[in-house]
SEFI-571399 format. One record per residue (C-alpha): residue in three letters; residue number from 1; x, y, z. Coordinates in nm, 4 decimals. Layout:
SEFI-571399
    r    k         x         y         z
  ALA  NUM         X         Y         Z
...
//
This chain:
SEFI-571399
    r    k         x         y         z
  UNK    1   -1.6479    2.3684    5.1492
  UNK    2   -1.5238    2.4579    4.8348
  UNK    3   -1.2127    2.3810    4.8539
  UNK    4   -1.2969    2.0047    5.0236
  UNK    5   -1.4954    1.9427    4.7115
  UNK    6   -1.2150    2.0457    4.4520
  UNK    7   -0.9954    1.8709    4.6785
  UNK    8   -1.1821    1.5459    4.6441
  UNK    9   -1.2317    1.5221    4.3131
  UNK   10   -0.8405    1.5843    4.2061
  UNK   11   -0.7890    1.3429    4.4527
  UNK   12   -1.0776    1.1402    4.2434
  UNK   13   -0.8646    1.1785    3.9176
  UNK   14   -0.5097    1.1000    4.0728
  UNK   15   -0.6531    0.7865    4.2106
  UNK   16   -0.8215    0.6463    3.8719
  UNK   17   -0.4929    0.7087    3.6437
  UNK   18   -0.3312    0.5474    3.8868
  UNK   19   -0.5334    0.2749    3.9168
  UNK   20   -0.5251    0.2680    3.5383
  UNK   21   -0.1303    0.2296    3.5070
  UNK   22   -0.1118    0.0304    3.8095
  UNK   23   -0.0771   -0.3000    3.7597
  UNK   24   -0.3889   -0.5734    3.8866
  UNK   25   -0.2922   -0.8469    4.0969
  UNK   26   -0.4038   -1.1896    4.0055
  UNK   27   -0.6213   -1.4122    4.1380
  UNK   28   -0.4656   -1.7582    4.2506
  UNK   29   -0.8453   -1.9241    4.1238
  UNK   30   -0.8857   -1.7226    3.8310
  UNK   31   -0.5029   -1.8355    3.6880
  UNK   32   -0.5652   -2.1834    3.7820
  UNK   33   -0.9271   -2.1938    3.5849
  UNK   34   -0.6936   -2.0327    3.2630
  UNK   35   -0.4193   -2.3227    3.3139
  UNK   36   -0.7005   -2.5558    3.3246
  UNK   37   -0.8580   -2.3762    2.9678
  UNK   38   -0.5252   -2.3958    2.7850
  UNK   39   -0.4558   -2.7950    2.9128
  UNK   40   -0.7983   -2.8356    2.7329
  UNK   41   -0.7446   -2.6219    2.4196
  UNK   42   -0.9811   -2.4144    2.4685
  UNK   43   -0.7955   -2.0779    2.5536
  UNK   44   -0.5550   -1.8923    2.3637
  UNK   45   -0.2376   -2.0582    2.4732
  UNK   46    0.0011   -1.6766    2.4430
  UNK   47   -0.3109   -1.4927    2.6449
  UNK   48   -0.2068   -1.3401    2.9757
  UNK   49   -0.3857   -1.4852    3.2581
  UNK   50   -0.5318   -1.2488    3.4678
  UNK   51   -0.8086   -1.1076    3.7073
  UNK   52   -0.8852   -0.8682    3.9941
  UNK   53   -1.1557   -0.5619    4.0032
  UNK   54   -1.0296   -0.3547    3.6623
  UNK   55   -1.0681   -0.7222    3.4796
  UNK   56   -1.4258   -0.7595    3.5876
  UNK   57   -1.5032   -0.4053    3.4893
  UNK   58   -1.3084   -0.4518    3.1618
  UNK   59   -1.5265   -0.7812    3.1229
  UNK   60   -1.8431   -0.5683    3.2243
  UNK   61   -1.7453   -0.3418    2.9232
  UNK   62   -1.6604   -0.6193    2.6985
  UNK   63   -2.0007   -0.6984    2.7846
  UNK   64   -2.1573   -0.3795    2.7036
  UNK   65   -2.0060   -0.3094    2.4068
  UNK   66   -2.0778   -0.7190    2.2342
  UNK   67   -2.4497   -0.6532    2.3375
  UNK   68   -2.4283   -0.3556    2.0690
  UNK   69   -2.2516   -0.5461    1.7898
  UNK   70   -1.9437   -0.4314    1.8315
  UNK   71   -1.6968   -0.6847    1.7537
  UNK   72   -1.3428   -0.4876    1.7995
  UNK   73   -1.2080   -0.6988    1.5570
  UNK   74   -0.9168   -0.5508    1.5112
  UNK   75   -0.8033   -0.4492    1.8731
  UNK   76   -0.8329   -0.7842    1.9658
  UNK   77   -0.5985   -0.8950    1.7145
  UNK   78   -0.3835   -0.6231    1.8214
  UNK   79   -0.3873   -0.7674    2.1914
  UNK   80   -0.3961   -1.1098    2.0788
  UNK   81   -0.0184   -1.0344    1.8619
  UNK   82    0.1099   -0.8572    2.1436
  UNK   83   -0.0261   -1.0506    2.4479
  UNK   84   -0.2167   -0.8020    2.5884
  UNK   85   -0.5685   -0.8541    2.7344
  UNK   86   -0.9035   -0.7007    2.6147
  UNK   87   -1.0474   -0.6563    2.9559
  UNK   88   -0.7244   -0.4967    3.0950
  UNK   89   -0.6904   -0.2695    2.7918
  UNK   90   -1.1077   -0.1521    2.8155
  UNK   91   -1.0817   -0.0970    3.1891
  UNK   92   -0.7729    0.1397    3.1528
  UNK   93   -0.9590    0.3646    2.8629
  UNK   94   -1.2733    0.4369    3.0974
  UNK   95   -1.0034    0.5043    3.3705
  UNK   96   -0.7833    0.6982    3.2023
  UNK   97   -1.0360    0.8813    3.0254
  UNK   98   -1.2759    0.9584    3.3575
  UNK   99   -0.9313    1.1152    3.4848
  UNK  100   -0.8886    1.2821    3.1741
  UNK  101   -1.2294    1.4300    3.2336
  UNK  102   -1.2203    1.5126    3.5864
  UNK  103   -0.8693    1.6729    3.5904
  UNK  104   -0.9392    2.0034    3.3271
  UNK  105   -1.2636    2.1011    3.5475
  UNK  106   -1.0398    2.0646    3.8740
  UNK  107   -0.8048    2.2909    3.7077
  UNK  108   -1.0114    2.5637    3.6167
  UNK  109   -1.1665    2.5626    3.9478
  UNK  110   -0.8740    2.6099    4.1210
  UNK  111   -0.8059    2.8855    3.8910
  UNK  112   -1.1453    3.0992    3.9756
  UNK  113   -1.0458    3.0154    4.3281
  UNK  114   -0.7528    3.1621    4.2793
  UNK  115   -0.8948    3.4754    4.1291
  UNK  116   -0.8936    3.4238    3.7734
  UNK  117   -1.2000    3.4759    3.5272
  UNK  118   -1.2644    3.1949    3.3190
  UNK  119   -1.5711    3.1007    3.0873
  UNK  120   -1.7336    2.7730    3.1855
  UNK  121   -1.7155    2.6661    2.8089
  UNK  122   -1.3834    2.6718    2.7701
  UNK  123   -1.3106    2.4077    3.0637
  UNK  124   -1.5840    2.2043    2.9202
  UNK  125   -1.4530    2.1800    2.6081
  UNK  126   -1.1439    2.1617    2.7171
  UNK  127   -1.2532    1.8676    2.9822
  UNK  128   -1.3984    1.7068    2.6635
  UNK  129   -1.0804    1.6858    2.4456
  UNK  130   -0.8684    1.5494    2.7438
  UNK  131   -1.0991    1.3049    2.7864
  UNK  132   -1.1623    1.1781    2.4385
  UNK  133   -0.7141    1.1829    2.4265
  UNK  134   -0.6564    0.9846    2.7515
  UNK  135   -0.9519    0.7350    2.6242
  UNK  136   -0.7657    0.6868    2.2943
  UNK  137   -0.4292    0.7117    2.3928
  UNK  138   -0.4156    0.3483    2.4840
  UNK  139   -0.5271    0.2394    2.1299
  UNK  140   -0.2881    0.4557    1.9321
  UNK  141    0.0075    0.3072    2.1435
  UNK  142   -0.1032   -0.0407    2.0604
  UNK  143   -0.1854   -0.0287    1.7315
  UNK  144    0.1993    0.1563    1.6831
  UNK  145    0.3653   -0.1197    1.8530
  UNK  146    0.0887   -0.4208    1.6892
  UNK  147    0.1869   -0.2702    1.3405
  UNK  148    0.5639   -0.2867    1.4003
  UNK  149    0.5556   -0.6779    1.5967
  UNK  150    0.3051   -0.7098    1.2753
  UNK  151    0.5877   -0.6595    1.0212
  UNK  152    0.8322   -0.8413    1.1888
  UNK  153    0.6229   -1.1467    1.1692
  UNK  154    0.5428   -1.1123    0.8459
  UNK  155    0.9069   -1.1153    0.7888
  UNK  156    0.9888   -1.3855    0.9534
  UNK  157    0.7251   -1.5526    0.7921
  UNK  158    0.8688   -1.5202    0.4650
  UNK  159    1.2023   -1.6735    0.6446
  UNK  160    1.0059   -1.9585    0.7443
  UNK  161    0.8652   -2.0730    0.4468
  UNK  162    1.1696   -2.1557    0.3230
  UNK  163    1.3104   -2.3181    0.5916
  UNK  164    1.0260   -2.5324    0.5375
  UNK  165    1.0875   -2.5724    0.1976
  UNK  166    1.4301   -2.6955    0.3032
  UNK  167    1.3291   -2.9160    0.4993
  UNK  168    1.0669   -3.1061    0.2371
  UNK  169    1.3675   -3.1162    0.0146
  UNK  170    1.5289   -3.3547    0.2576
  UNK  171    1.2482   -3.5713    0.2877
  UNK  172    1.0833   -3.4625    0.5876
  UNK  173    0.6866   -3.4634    0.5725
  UNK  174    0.4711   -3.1920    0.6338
  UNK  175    0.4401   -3.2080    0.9859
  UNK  176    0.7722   -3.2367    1.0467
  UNK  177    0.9086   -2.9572    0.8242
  UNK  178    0.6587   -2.7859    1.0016
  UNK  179    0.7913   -2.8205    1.3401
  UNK  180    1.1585   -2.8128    1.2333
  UNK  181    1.1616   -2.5131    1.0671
  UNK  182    0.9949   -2.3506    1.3356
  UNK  183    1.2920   -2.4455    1.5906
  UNK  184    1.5624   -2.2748    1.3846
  UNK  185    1.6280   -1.9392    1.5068
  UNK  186    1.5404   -1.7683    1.8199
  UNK  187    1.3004   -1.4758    1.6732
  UNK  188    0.9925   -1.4601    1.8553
  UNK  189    0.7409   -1.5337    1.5609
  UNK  190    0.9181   -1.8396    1.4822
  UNK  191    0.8701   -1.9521    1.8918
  UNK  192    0.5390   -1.8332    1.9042
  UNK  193    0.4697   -2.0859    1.5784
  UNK  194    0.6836   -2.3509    1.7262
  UNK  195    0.4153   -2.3159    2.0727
  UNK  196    0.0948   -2.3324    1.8069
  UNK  197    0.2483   -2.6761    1.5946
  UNK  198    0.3025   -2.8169    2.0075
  UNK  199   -0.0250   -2.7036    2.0662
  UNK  200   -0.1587   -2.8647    1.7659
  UNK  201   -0.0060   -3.2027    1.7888
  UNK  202   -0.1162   -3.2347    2.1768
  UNK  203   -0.4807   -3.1596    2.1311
  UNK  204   -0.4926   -3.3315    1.7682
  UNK  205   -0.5512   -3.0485    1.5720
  UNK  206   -0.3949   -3.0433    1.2196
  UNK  207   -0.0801   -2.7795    1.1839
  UNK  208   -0.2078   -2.5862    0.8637
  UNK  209   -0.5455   -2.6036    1.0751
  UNK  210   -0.3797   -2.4007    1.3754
  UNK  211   -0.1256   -2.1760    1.1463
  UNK  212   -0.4210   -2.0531    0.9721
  UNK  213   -0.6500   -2.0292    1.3354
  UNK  214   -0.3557   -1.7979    1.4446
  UNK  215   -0.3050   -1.5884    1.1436
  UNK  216   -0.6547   -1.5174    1.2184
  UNK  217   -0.6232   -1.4592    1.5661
  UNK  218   -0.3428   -1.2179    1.5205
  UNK  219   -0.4619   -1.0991    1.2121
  UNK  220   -0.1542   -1.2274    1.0039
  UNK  221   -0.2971   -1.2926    0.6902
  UNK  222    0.0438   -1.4299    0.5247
  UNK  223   -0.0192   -1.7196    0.8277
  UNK  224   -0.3658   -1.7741    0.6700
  UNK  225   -0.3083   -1.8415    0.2992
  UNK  226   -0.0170   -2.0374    0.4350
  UNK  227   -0.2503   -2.2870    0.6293
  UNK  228   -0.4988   -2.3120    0.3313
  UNK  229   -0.2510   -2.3639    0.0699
  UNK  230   -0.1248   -2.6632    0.3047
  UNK  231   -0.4931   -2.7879    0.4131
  UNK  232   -0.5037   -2.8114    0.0140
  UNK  233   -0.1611   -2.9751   -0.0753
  UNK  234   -0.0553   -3.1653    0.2192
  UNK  235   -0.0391   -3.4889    0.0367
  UNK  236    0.1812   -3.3289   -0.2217
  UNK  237    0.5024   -3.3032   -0.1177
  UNK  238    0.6465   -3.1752   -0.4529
  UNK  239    0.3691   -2.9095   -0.5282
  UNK  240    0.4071   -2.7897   -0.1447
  UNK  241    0.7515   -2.7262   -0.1719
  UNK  242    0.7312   -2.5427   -0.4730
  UNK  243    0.4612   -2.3664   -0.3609
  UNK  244    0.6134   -2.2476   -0.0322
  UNK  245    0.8991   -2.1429   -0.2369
  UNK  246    0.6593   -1.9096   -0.4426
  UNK  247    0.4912   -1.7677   -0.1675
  UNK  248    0.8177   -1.6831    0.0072
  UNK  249    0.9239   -1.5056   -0.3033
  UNK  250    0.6184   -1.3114   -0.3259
  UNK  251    0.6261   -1.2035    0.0563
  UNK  252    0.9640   -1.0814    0.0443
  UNK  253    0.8788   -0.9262   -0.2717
  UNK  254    0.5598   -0.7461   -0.0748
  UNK  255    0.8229   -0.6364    0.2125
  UNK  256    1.0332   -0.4652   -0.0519
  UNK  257    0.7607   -0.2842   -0.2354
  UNK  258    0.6121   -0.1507    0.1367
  UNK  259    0.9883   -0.0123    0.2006
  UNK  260    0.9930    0.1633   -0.1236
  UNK  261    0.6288    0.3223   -0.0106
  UNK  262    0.7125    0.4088    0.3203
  UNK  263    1.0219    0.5617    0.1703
  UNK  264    0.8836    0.7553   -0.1151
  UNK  265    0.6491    0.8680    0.1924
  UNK  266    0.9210    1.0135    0.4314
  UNK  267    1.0823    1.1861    0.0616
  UNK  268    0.7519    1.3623   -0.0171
  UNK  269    0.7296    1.4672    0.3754
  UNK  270    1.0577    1.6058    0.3039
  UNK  271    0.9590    1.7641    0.0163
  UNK  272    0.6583    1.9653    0.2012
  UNK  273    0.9054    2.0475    0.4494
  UNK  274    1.1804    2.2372    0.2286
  UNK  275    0.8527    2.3702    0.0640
  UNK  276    0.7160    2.5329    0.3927
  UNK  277    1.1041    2.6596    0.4750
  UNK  278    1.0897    2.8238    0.1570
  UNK  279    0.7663    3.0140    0.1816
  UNK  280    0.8248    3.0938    0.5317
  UNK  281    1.1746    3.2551    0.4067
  UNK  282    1.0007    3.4172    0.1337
  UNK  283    0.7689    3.5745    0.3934
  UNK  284    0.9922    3.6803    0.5765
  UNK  285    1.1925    3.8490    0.2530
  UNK  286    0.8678    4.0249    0.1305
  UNK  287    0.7311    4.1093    0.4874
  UNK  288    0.9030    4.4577    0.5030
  UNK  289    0.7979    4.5654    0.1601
  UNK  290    0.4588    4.4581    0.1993
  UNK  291    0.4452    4.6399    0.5078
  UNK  292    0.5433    4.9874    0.3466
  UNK  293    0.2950    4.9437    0.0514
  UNK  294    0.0449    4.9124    0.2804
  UNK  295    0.1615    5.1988    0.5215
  UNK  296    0.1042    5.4045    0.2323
//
């Protein structure tokens, strides 16, 4: 009996991490009714559209965790820069984790089975940790990958803003600079800005209005300041283009100081490193001495 029991519940685990890398199938209804959202501008128009049993438990938890107050800001503007999906995301945490938590205890019992003496604590606490791991690991990956599709925008950001101011120089307005600049170039900030300005000018929505709606989305805040200072300025062509010109400066300024931090960074890291070689070979110089004092 035993031996049924461990056996279902390893089989229990196996089944929810792979239900929680598997991928959900859509529902034909469900992508239609998101088609139908973005037509009306009223759904993020870079959100993946889809549905299926781990969505509506991912919604269920989305649900659960906004009738506490919490917001998530940031993982949703994680998700929201990389296209992922809250509901997907939530529903693969409980699943991994619940796997996580299941697997350790399986383990052990297979161990005693086997003949080995183990305390219950330490496959508690050890069922515990893998849990609280295989419910985070999901965040840490996307918050690695958000922060480096984060500083490529920003740099292409910086790229952008004078394109724009190129284009003002030649007597484009606004708008148009706008939309031109964004269509030079094939990186994928500049296309995802291009979609936003289409967006923008099919539901009526002002372009410094939606640039700054999707710096906050995706938690750009260069994006931001850029729609204000435009919301502010539009009518002044002049002041706009020397203003853009500014702010480009200052961003590309901003990227160089963060290299120079990251790299003192890795050179201090380096530091501790040669440090720790060198007390572990001193250690290993004094070890015999120390040794025979002590002997004594």
């Amino acid at each position: 009996m035993i031996y049924l029991m461990l056996g279902a519940l390893g089989g229990l685990s196996l089944f929810a991490a792979a239900r929680a890398l598997a991928p959900a199938k859509p529902d034909p209804a469900a992508i239609i009714a998101a088609l139908d959202a973005r037509r009306a501008g009223t759904a993020d128009p870079d959100a993946p559209v889809r549905d299926g049993w781990r969505a509506r438990l991912g919604a269920d938890l989305a649900s659960f965790a906004a009738a506490r107050g919490w917001q998530l800001r940031s993982l949703r503007q994680d998700l929201a820069l990389l296209g992922g999906d809250l509901h997907e995301l939530l529903a693969r945490k409980l699943l991994l984790g619940a796997a996580g938590l299941l697997f350790i205890p399986l383990a052990a019992a297979l161990a005693a089975a086997a003949g080995a003496h183990i305390s219950v604590l330490i496959p508690l606490w050890l069922a515990l940790f893998a849990a609280a791991a295989c419910f985070t690991a999901p965040d840490l990956q996307l918050r690695r990958e958000a922060t480096r599709t984060r500083a490529e925008f920003r740099r292409a950001v910086s790229a952008f803003l004078d394109l724009v101011a190129m284009n003002l120089e030649g007597g484009r307005g606004v708008p148009e600079a706008l939309s031109a600049a964004s269509r030079i170039g094939s990186a994928p900030a500049l296309a995802r800005i291009a979609r936003t300005l289409d967006g923008a000018r099919l539901t009526g929505t002002s372009p410094w209005s939606a640039l700054g709606a999707l710096g906050r989305r995706i938690g750009v805040e260069e994006l931001t300041e850029l729609g204000a200072m435009l919301a502010a300025v539009a009518a002044e062509g002049a002041q706009v283009r020397d203003s853009l010109r500014e702010r480009a400066k200052t961003l590309r300024a901003r990227r160089a100081a963060d290299l120079e931090a990251k790299a003192g960074g890795r050179t201090q890291s380096m530091l501790v490193a040669q440090m720790l070689l060198a007390l572990g070979f001193l250690v290993y110089l004094l070890y015999p001495a120390i040794t025979r004092i002590l002997a004594l």
